[in-house]
N, C-alpha and C positions, 0 to 999 in steps of 0.2 A: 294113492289117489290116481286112479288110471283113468277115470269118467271125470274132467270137470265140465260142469255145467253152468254156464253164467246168465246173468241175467242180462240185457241190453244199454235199455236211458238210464243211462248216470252209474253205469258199469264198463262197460266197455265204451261208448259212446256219449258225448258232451251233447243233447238235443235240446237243452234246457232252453235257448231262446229260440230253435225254429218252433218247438211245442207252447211257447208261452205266444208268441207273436199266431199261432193257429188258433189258439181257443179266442186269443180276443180278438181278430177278427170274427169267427164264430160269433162273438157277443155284441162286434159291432153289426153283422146279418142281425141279430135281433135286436136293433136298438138298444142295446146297453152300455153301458165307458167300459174300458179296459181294467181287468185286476193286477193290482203289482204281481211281477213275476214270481217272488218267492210264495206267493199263494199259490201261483198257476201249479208251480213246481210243487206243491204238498201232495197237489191231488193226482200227480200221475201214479202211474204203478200198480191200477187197479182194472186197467181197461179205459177202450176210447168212450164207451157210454159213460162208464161210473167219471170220467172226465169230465163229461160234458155236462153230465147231471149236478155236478159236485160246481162248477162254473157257474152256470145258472142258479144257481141256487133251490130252494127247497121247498118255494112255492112255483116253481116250474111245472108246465103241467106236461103231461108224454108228448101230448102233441109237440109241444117246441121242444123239448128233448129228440125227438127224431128230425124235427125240422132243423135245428143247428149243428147236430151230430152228420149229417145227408154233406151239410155245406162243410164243417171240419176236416170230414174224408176227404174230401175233392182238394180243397183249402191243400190241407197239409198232405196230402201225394203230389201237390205241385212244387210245396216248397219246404220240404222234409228236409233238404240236404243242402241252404241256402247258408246254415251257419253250422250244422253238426260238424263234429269233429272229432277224431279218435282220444282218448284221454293218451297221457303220457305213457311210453313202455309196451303200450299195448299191444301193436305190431308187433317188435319184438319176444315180447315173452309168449305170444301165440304162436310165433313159426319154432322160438326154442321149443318148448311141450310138444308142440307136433312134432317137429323133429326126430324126440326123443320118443315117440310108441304111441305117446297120449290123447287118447280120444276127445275129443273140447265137440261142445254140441252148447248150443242157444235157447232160451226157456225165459219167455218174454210174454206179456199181456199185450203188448202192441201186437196188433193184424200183422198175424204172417204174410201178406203179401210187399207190406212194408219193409218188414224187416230183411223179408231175404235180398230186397233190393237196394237198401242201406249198406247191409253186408257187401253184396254185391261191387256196391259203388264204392264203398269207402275200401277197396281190394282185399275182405276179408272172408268169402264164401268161400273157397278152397280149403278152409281150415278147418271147417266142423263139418262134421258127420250127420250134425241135422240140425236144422231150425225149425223150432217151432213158437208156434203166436198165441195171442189171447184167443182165437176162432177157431184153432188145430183142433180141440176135444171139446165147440160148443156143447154145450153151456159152461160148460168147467172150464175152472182157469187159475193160474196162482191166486192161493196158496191152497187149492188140490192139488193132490200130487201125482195128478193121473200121468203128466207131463212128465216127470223123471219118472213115473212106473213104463212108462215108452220107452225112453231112451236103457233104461237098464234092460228089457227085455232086446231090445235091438241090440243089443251091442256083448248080450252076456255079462257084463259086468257087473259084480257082487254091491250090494250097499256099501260094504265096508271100502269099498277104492273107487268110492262117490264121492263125489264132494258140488254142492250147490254157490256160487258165487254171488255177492247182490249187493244193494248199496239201502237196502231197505229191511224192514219188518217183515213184508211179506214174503221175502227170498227164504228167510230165519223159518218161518210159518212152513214154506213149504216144503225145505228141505226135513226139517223133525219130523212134519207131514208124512214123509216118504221113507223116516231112517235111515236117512244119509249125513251127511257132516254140512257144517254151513261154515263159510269166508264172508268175513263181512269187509267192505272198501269203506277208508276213512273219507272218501271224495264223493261225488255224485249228488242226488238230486236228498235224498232222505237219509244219513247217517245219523241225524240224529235217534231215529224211530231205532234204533239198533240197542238202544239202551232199556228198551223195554221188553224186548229177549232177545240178549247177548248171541253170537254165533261162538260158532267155537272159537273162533281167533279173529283179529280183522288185519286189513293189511295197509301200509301207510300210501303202497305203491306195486304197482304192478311186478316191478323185480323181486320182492318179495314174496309174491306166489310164488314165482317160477324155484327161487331157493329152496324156499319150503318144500313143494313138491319132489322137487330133483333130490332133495337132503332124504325124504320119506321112500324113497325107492331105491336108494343106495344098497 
């Protein structure tokens, strides 16, 4: 596994209450109450529209779907990094792997511009080789796999010493997507969805990738 690829919210990083605390503002812009957080948190992972749309619900018409999505962007680039937090190990087992040769790159439906500023902020842009977001290959986005068909053209690297990381369904999706291996994290925002296609292994804790891998390249 010389290519990992991870995925971001509820993978590498803890946004579950700056993203829950953005959409219900968003909801309260449109005059609506706030949804319990573990809702907020089903709907991410698809994109900040499919968010917004999935928030509002389903008699929502585009018009307010672009009207609340206008005010969430703004919303949440102000207060993205109010409670985010890296999960446990994660520093570490990111400077180990790079350390040791391995190419780590970012493959996230969140707005690249976010993300790389997240990264940025929370001192982890030095470590990957590339971030990319849900708007890098508009229209497409996880769980196409155009996003790891990038990264393995960039970087040479075979499917087989891929490996896609994710704390969701759609990580699983897109990695078979692409014919690379999938790590699924027992933590994060959607672990449960993982039981509806398995990844190849999941990990309880981030030092556990780092073994795994280091054990596979011995």
């Amino acid at each position: 596994m010389h290519l990992l690829i991870f995925d971001l919210d509820g993978t590498l990083v803890d946004s579950k209450q700056d993203l829950i605390d953005s959409v219900n503002a968003a909801r309260g812009y449109m005059d609506l109450g706030p949804l319990p957080g573990e809702t907020v948190a089903g709907y991410v992972g698809r994109g900040a529209q499919a968010l917004i749309q999935s928030a509002l619900g389903v008699s929502a018409s585009q018009d307010d779907v672009d009207k609340a999505l206008a005010f969430f962007i703004q919303y949440y680039g102000e207060h993205m990094l109010d409670k985010t937090v890296l999960y446990d190990g994660v520093r570490e087992t990111l400077h180990a792997l790079r350390e040791r040769g391995h190419m780590l790159a970012v493959l996230t439906n969140k707005p690249v511009r976010f993300s790389e500023r997240m990264m940025e902020a929370l001192g982890l842009g030095k470590h990957f080789v590339r971030v990319y977001g849900g708007n890098s290959f508009e229209p497409k986005r996880k769980p196409d796999p155009v996003g790891i068909h990038a990264l393995l053209a960039e970087t040479g690297i075979p499917k087989e010493r891929t490996i896609m990381v994710g704390d969701s369904v759609v990580d699983v999706r897109t990695a078979r997507n692409a014919g690379v291996r999938a790590c699924g994290v027992a933590w994060g925002f959607q672990p449960a969805t993982l039981q509806q296609e398995p990844p190849d292994f999941i990990i309880d804790n981030m030092q556990q990738l780092a073994e795994r891998v280091l054990e596979e390249t011995r």
